[in-house]
N, C-alpha and C positions, 0 to 999 in steps of 0.2 A: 448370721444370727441377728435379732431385730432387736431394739433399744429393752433393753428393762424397764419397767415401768412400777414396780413396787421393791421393796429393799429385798438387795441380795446380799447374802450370804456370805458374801466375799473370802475365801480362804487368807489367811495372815501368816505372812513366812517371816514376819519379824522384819525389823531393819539391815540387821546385818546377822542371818541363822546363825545359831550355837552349837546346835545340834541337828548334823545331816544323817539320813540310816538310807540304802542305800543297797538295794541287791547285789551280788555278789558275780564278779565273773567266775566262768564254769572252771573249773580243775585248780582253784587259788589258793593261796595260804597266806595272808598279811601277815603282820607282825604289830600288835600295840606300840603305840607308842613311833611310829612311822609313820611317813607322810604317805597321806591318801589319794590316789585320784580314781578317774574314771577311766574306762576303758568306751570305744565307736559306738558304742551299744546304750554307751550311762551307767554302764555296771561299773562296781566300786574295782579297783584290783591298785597291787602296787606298779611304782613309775617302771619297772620292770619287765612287769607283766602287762601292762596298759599297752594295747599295741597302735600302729600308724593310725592315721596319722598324729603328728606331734602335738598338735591343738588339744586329742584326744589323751596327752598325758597331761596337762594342767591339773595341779594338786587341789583339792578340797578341803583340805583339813590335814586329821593326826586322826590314827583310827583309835578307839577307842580301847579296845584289847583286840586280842587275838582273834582269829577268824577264819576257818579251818572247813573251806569250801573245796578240798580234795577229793577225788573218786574214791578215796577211801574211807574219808568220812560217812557218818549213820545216811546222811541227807545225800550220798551218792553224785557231789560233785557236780550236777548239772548247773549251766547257767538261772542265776535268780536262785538255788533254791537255798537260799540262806541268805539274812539282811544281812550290812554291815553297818557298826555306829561309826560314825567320822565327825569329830569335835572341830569347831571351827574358832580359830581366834588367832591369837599371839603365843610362838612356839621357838623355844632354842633349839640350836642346830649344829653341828660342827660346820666347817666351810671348809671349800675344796685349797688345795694348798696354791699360793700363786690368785687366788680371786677371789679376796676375802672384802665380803660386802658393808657398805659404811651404813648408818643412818641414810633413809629414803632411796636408797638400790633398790632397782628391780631382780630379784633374785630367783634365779632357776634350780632345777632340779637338777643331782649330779647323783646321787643315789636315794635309796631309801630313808637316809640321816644328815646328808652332808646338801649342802646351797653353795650357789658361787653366783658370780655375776658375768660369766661367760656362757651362753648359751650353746657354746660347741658348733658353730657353723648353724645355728637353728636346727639343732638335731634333740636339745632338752624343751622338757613341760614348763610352762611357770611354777615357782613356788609363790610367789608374789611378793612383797617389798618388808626390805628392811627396816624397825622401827628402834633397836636400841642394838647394843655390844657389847657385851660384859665380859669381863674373867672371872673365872671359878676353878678353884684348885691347880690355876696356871695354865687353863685350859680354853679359849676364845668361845662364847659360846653367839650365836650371831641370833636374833630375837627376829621373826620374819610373820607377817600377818597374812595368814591363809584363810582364805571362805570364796567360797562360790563368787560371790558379790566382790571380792579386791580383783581377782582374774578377772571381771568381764570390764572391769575401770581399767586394769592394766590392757585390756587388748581391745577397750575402746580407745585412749590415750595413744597407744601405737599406731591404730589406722589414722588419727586425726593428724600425728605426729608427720607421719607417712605423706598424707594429704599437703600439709607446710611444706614438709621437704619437697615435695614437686613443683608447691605453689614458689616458693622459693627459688627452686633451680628454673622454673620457667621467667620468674622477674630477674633472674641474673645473668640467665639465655637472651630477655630482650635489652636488658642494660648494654650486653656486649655487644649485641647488635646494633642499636642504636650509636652507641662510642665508637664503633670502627663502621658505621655508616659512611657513602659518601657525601661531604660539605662542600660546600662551596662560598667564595668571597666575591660580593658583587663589588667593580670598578666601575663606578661612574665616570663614559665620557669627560665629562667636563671636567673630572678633578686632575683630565692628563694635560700634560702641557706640551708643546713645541718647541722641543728640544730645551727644555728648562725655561721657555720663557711661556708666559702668557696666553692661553688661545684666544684668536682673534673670529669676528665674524666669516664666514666663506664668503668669498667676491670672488664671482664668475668669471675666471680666465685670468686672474688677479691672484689672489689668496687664496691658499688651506685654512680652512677652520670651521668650524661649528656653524651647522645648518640645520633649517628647519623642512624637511623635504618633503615635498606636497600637503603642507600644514599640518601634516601628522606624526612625523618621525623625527627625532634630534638626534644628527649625528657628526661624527667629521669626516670631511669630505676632501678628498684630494682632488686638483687639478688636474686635466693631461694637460705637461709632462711631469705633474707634482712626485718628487720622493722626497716628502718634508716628516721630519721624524717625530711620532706622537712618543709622550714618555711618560713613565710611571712610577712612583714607589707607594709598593704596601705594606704596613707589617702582617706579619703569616700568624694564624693562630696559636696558644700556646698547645691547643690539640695535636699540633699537628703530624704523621706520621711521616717521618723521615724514612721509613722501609719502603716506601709507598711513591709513587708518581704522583705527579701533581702536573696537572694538565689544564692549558691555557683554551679557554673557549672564546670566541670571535666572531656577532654575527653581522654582516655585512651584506653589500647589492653593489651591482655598476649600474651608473644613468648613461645608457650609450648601447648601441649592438656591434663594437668593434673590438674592443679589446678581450675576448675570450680565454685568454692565457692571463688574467691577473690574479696574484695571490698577492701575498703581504710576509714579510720576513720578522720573525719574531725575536727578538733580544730578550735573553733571562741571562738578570745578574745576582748574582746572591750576596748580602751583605749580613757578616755574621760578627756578632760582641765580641772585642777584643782581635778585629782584624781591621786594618785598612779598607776602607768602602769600595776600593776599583781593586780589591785583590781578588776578585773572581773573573774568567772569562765567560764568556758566554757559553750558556747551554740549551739554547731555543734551538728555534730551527723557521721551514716555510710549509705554511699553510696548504692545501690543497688549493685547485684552481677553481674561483667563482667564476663558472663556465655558462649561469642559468641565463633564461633570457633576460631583459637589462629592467631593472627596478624589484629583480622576485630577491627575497630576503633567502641566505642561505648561514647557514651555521661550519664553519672550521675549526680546528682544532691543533695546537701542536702540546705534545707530551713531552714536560721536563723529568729523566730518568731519573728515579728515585737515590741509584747514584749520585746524582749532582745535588741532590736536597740535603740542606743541613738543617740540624736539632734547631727546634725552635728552642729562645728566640733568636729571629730571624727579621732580615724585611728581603725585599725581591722588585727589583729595579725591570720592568719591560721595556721595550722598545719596539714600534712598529711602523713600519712604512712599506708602501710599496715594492715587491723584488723588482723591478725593472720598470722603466718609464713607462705611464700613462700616454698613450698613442693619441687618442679621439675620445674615450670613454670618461668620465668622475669616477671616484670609488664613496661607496660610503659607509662607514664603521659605524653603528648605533648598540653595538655590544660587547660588552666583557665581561667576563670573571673568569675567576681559578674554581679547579675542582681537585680536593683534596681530600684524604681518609682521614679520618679522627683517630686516636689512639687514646686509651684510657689514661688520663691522669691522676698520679698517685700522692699525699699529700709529705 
């Protein structure tokens, strides 16, 4: 249809209808004074009568009086052929016993007279929301604002709701994900020492210690026949998952094409609050073999079982040297960290 172009007409259904009329479904009988809906069709009928699906019982109103759309009626019962009036506003109610509705409930249909705030597995119509509660004669009467216009708030509000709750469970699907991601702790060469003391420059055929090899790479370097022990303490995160391994990474080269059998033996010592610091024995283990040809950088790894890991806080004391004397070859270390699973912290 193409723009208007001079004033239209515009039908006016009011802000919030008062007054809905409203064909009738075929073979019906309302009751005044009873909550009204629709039936698939849009024909008026009661929540009863209104059949599947359940969208299609959402209440309208209160009908206005009686309404006597039977085959036996003058008018012969067929669909449409009799209006029905359906008053739209604010309507007391009984409630169902066990789901009785407060101020601002969404309230469903549980017969022709009674509301509750249990939808029944989503097997009841809206009636639409509670606005007040009174007693009369000892008797709860629950006040519920029904029109055309509260249902399409209330079952626009539910999709949006509907929408949160996914958007929702998806940022708390990536939270978890993120929190038991795996982390890792970079150890800088240089903050380890030799055997508790100090590292010193490497001197060729002389000393282990910290080199700069081929003006590009800092690492430590052993000797052949060097097994001089590099050491470490870190403290472990307070994330950190004790159900979980925690795995020691390691990457290194040999300058030499002779020693093809060298790995490096890893010491993990665990130091936990309120114990003695050498109350743990070791739980490392030895690297695979840096077998590549001599100066290619390769990566190792040894796994501390999550068994041996205690609750942070924690610290974790490494140790690393050589498994066996250096023949003819150097070794050279220019990497470490730990890699470890995060675990949600709770406050």
């Amino acid at each position: 249809m193409a723009d208007a172009t001079r004033f239209r007409d515009t039908p006016d259904g009011g802000d919030i209808p008062r007054l809905v009329t409203l064909p009738m479904r075929a073979n019906t009988l309302v009751i005044g004074g009873t909550i009204a809906c629709v039936d698939e069709d849009g024909r008026a009928a009661g929540p009863a009568d209104a059949a599947e699906p359940v969208a299609a019982r959402n209440a309208v109103g209160v009908f206005r009086a009686d309404f006597d759309n039977r085959t036996t009626a003058p008018e012969g019962g067929g669909a449409g052929a009799i209006n029905a009036e359906i008053k739209c506003g604010v309507f007391g109610f009984g409630a169902e016993t066990g789901a009785e509705p407060a101020p601002g409930d969404v309230c469903y249909i549980a017969d022709n007279q009674t509301v509750s705030t249990d939808d029944d597995s989503a097997s009841r119509g809206l009636a639409g929301y509670c606005t007040a509660v009174e007693t009369l004669n000892g008797i709860a009467v629950y006040y519920v604002f029904i029109s055309p216009a509260v249902t399409g708030q209330i079952i626009i509000a539910a999709a949006e709701a509907s929408r949160l709750d996914l958007a929702q469970a998806d940022i708390i699907a990536l939270e978890a994900d993120a929190l038991t991601a795996q982390a890792q702790v970079n150890i800088p060469i240089t903050s380890c020492t030799n055997a508790g003391a100090p590292l010193v420059a490497f001197d060729d055929g002389v000393a282990d210690g910290l080199a700069l090899v081929d003006s590009e790479v800092v690492g430590y370097r052993w000797n052949p026949p060097g097994t001089g022990v590099l050491a470490v303490t870190v403290p472990l995160p307070q994330d950190l998952d004790d159900a979980e391994n925690v795995v020691v990474h390691l990457a290194g080269f040999r300058v030499g094409d002779d020693d093809l059998e060298t790995a490096l033996t890893v010491g993990a010592f665990f130091q936990t609050m309120g114990a003695a610091p050498d109350a743990d024995a070791t739980c490392g283990g030895t690297t695979g073999v840096w077998d590549a040809a001599t100066t290619v950088l390769a990566e190792k790894t040894v796994a501390i079982a999550a068994g041996d890991v205690p609750a942070a806080p924690c610290l974790l004391t490494l140790t690393i040297t050589p498994d066996a004397a250096l023949d003819a070859d150097d070794f050279v270390l220019c990497g470490l960290w730990l890699e470890y699973t995060r675990k949600l912290l709770t406050a």
